[in-house]
Structures are given as structure tokens and as C-alpha cells.
C-alpha positions in Angstrom: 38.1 75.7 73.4 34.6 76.0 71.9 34.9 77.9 68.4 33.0 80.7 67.6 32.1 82.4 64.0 32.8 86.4 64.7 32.2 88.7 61.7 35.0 91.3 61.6 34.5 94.6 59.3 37.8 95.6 60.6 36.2 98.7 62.5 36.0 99.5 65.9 32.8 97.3 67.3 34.0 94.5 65.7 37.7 94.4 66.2 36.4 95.0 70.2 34.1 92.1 70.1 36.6 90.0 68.6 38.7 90.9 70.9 35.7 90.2 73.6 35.6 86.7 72.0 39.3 86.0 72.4 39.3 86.8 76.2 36.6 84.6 77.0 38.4 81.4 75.5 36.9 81.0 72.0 38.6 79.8 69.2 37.5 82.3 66.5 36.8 81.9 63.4 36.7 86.0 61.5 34.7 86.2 58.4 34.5 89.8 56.4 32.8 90.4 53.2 34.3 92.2 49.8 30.4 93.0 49.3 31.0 96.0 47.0 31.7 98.4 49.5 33.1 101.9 48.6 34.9 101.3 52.0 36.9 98.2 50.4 39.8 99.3 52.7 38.2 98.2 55.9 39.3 94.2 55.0 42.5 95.4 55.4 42.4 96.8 58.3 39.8 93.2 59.4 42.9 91.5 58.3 45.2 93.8 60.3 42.8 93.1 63.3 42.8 89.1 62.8 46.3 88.6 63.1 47.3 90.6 65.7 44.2 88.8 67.7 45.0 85.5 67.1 42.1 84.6 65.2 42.2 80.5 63.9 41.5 81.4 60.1 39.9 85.2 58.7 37.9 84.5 55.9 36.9 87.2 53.1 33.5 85.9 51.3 32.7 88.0 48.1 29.5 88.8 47.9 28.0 91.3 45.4 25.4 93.6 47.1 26.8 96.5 44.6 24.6 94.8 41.9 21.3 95.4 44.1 22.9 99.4 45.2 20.2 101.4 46.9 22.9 102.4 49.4 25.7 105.2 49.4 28.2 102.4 50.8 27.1 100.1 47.6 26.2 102.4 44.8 26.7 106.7 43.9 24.6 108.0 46.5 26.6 110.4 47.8 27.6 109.5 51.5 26.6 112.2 54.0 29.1 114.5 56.0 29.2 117.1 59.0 26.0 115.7 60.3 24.8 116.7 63.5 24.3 113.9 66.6 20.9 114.8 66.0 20.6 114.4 62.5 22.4 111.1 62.8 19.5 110.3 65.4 16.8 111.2 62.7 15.6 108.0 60.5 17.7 105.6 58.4 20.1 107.3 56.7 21.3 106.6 53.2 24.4 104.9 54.5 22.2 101.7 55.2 22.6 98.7 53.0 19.6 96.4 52.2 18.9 93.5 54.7 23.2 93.2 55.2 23.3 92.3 58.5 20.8 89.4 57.7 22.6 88.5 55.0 26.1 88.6 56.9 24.2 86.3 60.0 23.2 83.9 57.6 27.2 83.3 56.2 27.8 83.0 59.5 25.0 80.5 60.4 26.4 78.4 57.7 30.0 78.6 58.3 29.2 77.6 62.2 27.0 74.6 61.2 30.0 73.3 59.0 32.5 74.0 62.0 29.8 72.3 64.5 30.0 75.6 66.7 26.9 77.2 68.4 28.4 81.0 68.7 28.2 84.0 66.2 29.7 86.9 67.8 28.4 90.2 66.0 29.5 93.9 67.2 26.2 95.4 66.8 25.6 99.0 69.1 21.9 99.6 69.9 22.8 103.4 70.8 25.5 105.2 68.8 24.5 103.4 65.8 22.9 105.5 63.2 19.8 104.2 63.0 20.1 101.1 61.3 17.3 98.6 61.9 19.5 95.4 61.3 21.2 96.4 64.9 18.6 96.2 67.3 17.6 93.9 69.8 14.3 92.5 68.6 16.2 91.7 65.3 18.9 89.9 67.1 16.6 87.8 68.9 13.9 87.1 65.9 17.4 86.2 63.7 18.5 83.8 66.8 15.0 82.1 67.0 15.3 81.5 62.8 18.7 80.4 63.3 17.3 77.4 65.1 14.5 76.6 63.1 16.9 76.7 60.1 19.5 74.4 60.1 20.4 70.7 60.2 22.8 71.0 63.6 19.7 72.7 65.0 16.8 70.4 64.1 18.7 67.7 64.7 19.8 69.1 68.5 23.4 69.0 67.6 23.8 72.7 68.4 21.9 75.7 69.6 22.9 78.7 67.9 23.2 81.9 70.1 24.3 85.0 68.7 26.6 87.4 71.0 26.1 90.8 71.2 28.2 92.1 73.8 28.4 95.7 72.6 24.5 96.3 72.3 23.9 98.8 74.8 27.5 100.6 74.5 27.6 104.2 74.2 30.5 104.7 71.4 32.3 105.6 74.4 31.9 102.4 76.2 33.3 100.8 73.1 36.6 102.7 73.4 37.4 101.9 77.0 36.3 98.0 76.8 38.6 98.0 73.6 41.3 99.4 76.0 40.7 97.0 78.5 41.3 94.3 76.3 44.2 95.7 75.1 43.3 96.4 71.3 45.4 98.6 69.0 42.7 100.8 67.8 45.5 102.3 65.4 44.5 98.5 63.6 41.1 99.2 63.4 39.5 101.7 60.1 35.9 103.2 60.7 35.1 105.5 58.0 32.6 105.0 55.1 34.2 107.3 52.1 38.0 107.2 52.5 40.1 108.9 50.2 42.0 107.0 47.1 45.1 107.0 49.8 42.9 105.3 52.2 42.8 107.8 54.8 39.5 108.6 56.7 37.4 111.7 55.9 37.0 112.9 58.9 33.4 113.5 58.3 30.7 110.9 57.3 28.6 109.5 60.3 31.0 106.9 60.9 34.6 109.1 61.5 31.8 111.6 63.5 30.4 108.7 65.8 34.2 107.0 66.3 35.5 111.0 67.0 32.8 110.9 69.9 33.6 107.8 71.5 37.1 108.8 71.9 35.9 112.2 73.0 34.0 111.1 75.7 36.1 108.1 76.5 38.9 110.7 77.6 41.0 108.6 75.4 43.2 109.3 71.9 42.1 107.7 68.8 46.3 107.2 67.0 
């Protein structure tokens, strides 16, 4: 089995492309991050997602991205609720963090070099994604080109890095019936962005809205 580095938030996208990973005869290797996030519940639910999964090992790196803030997820900033589809289409919204997908590829990159694996498996959406520029294509493929130039495995032609993104031109609702498919207990999975102390979702912040519409228009119910 070739292994394969897939970073797991413990939400939806990512516990399906994990999944994704699983089915296609990887050995998987989960990494999360305790980055700071208001959201600090979501690594439960990541380490929820791993076990039931079968990942080989789920890894948690800390990483302070709270001491930089500048985002509602890592600092005061009120997180935004009740927004429309169309507001949620309108800009970058608040809810972004500063360069963390490019920092999350590049734990990754590392952790695959040391494993000698050529797969990162990342559940970014190109659609119902809210905007944030560290999800489209052109950064996937720039990141993948860099990954190659970067590394010992690479320059030395040990391994050639590709990065997976299976869910990239999902709807939200194309998300929800693949994770069916694969058989994923989405009751595992947690996908809000301001959860109360008790750890239940809001209901209202982009990310509950944009879950609550994939299920909606996946004719399926989110338990």
C-alpha cells in the first residue's frame, strides 16, 4: 500500500476525502493542527473521524497562528452569522486565516518526505467554499510545482509529490452523497466555526449555513 499524508480538520470535506483516500488503497497518515482555533473542538471530532477510518497514525501538530490573529477563527473578530449564499459569494470574508492552507501543505510536505510517500490528500472545494483563495486550483497546482522544487526526495528523484484534490469541483451537495457512498458517519464529522462552550454548532456562521445546504440539496439528513 503506498502511504499517503491527508490533513483531516475533522469536518465534512476532509473526513470525505479521507475516506476517498482509504477506498483507493492508501495507507493514511491524518495530520490536524491545534493552530489556535476558536473551533478547537473540530480535533476531536478529526480524531473521531481517524479511528473509525482506519487511519495508520492521526497526528495533532500545534502550531500558533493565534499569535499572528487577523482572523475571526484565530483572534476576537467576531465570526459572521445568517449570511446570505450571496454574501458568502462576495469577497474573502473574515473567517479566512492568513496563508493556512500553505502553511498546513507545507507540514504535510514534510511529514511525506520523512515517510518517503508522494501523496498529500487535501479536501479543498473550489465552489461552496467561501471564498477563500488558499482553495483554488491555480494555488493547488503552483503549491504542487513548489513542492517539487523544495525538497530533498524531490530533487533527488526519489519521489514526486502530487497533491489530491478530489473534492475541488463539488457542490456542497456532491460532498454529502460521495461521503455516503463511502459509507462515512457524518454524525463523526463537526463543521462549525463558533461552537458553543458545550460544543454544539451554531447553526449559523458560513460554515453550519454551507453544511445545512449540502444536505439540503443532497436529499439527505445531516444526524
Amino acid at each position: 500500500m503506498e502511504k499517503a499524508v491527508c490533513l483531516l480538520s475533522g469536518g465534512l470535506d476532509s473526513a470525505t476525502c479521507l475516506a476517498l483516500a482509504r477506498r483507493e488503497g492508501y495507507q493514511c497518515y491524518a495530520l490536524s493542527f491545534d493552530y489556535g482555533q476558536r473551533h478547537k473542538v473540530e480535533l476531536d471530532a478529526a480524531a473521531r473521524v481517524a479511528q473509525a477510518l482506519g487511519a495508520t497514525r492521526h497526528l495533532v501538530a500545534k502550531i500558533g497562528l493565534d499569535a499572528f490573529g487577523g482572523s475571526a477563527l484565530t483572534s476576537g473578530i467576531e465570526v459572521p452569522k445568517g449570511r446570505s449564499a450571496g454574501e458568502m459569494g462576495e469577497g474573502i470574508p473574515v473567517t479566512y486565516v492568513p496563508a493556512r492552507n500553505t502553511i498546513f501543505l507545507s507540514f504535510a510536505l514534510a511529514w511525506a518526505e520523512v515517510l518517503a510517500s508522494s501523496h498529500i490528500f487535501i479536501g479543498v472545494n473550489a465552489l461552496d467554499y467561501s471564498g477563500y483563495p488558499d482553495c483554488r486550483p491555480e494555488f493547488i497546482e503552483a503549491y504542487e510545482r513548489m513542492a517539487n522544487l523544495a525538497t530533498k526526495a524531490g530533487v533527488e528523484g526519489r519521489t514526486k509529490v502530487r497533491i489530491h484534490t478530489p473534492l475541488l469541483h463539488l457542490t456542497k451537495a456532491g460532498i454529502v452523497k460521495l461521503g455516503r457512498e463511502l459509507g462515512l458517519d457524518f454524525g463523526l464529522t463537526f463543521s462549525c466555526y463558533d461552537p458553543a462552550a458545550d460544543g454544539r454548532a451554531c447553526g449559523q456562521c458560513d460554515a453550519c449555513l454551507l453544511r445545512r445546504k449540502g444536505f439540503d440539496e443532497a436529499g439527505i439528513e445531516d444526524r
